[in-house]
N, C-alpha and C positions, 0 to 999 in steps of 0.2 A: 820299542818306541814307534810311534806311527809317524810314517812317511809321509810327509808333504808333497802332492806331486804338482800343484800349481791354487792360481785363484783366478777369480772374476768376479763381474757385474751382474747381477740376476736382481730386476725391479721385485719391490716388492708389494701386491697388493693393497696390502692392511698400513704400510707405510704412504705408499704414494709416490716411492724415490726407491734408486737402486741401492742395494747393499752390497758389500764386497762374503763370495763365499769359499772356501778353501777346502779341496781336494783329499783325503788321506785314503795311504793304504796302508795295510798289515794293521787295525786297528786296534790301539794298546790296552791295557786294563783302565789305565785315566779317560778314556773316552767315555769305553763301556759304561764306566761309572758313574759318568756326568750325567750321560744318555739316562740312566736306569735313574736315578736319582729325579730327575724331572719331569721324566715320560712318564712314570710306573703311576705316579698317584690320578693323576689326569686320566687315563686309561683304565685305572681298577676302579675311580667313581664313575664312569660312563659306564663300563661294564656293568656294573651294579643298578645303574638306573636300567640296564637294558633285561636285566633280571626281575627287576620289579614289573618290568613290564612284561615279560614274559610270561611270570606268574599271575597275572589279572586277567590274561586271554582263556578262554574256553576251547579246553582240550589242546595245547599248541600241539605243533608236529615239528620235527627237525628243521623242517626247511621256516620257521616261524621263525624259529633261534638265530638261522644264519639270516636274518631279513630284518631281525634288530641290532645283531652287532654288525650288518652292514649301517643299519640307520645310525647309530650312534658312533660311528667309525672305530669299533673295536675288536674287529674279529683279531688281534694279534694282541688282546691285554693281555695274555700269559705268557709272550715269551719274554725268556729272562735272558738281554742280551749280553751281561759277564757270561754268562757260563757258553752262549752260542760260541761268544767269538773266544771265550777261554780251550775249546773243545777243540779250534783250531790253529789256535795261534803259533807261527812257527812250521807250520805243515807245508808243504810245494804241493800235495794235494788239494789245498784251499785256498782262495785270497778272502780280502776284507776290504769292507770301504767305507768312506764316513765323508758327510759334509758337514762343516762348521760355520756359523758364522751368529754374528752379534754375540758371542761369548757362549754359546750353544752349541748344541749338538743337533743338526735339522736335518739326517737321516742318514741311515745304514741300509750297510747292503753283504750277505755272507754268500763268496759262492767256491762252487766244486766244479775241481775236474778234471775229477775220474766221469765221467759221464761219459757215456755215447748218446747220438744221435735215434730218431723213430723213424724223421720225416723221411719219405719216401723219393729214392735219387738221392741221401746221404744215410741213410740208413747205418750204424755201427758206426761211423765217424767220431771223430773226437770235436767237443764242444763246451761252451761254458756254460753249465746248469746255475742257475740264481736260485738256493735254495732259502734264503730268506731275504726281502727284502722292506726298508718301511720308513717312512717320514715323521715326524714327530707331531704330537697333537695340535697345536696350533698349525700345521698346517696342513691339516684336514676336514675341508667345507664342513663336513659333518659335525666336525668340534667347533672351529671357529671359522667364521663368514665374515671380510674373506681375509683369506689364511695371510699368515706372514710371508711367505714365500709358498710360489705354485711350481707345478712341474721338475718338481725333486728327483721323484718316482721314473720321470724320462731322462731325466740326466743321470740317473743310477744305470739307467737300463743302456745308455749308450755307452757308459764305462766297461762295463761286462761286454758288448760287441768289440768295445776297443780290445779288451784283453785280450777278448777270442781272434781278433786279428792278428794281434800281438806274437800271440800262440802261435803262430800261424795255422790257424784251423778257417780262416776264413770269415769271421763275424757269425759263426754258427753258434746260436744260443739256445735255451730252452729254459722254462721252468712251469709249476703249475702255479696258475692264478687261483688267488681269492676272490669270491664272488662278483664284487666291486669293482674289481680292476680288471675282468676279462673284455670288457669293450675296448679299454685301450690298449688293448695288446691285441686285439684283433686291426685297429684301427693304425695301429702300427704297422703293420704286415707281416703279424706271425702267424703259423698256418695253424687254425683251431686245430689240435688231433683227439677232442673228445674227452667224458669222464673219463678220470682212472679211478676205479674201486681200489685200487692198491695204496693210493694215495688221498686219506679222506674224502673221495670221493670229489679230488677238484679238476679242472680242466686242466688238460696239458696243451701250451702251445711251444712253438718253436720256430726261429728265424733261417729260411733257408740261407745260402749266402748271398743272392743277389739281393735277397729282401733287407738283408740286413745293412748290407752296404747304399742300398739307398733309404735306409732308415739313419744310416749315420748322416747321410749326404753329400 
């Protein structure tokens, strides 16, 4: 069963007035479910337009593909989050996290760790890798303008430093960005460390400790 860990006030754009949103961890099969249930169709029709579009371009090239399901905000319409968070549920190797509100599911977050550290001065260190995280389609400018709720994706991101503090590892975190969101992770103050080919080819960033603790504030 998923753990409530508290709630608050987060305005909402698309409303005009705050909503109340609610915290969870270890997130259960009735989350996932709700989540998959309402994200999945939203996200495989955008994908699909972004396939039509893809196909009507002359000669596309890779980098074409990830520059439509940034546009259509769905570079993440296939993952299937029962089975992510089924993979982990239960494990001390993994947490989970979920935001709820207006009877919704308005985003998750899966993370690991076993993980060390790359950046240089914590190198091998232990840290909190975010290896999936994501917001629901209404509130993604690219779906809907403007979203029912903003800045999800930063309060996800400060859960995972909370933890890592928690850990006491220090706020050290890390994961690789999707196309889309490597400017605010940079803008955050996590230290770009470059493609990894090992890793579809996406950016890995990572929060030193001092960056992270004045990311929390």
């Amino acid at each position: 069963m998923s753990v409530k860990l508290g709630s608050y006030q987060l305005h909402s754009p698309a409303i005009g007035s705050a909503v109340t949103i609610e915290f969870f961890r270890d997130v259960d099969e009735e989350h996932a479910m709700r989540a998959h249930s309402s994200w999945r169709p939203i996200l495989i029709e955008r994908h699909n337009l972004a396939m039509l579009r893809h196909r009507q371009l002359n000669k596309p090239t890779p980098a074409d593909w990830l520059a439509l399901q940034q546009e259509y905000g769905v570079p993440d319409a296939k993952w299937q989050w029962p089975d992510l968070l089924a993979e982990v549920r239960g494990k001390t190797t993994h947490a989970s996290f979920c935001i709820e509100a207006k009877g919704e599911v308005q985003a998750m977050m899966r993370v690991d760790l076993t993980k060390r550290c790359r950046l240089s001065g914590q190198a091998e260190q232990h840290l909190v890798y975010v290896d999936r995280i994501a917001v629901a389609p209404w509130n993604r400018r690219q779906i809907q303008d403007p979203p029912l709720l903003a800045g999800l994706g930063k309060i996800l991101l400060g859960v995972a430093v909370s933890l890592s503090v928690d850990e006491g590892w220090d706020g050290r975190t890390g994961l690789h960005s999707l196309v889309q969101a490597e400017g605010f992770y940079r803008r955050s103050g996590m230290s770009d460390l470059g493609v990894d080919q090992d890793h579809e080819g996406l950016r890995y960033f990572e929060f030193s400790a001092p960056y992270a603790h004045k990311f929390l504030g």
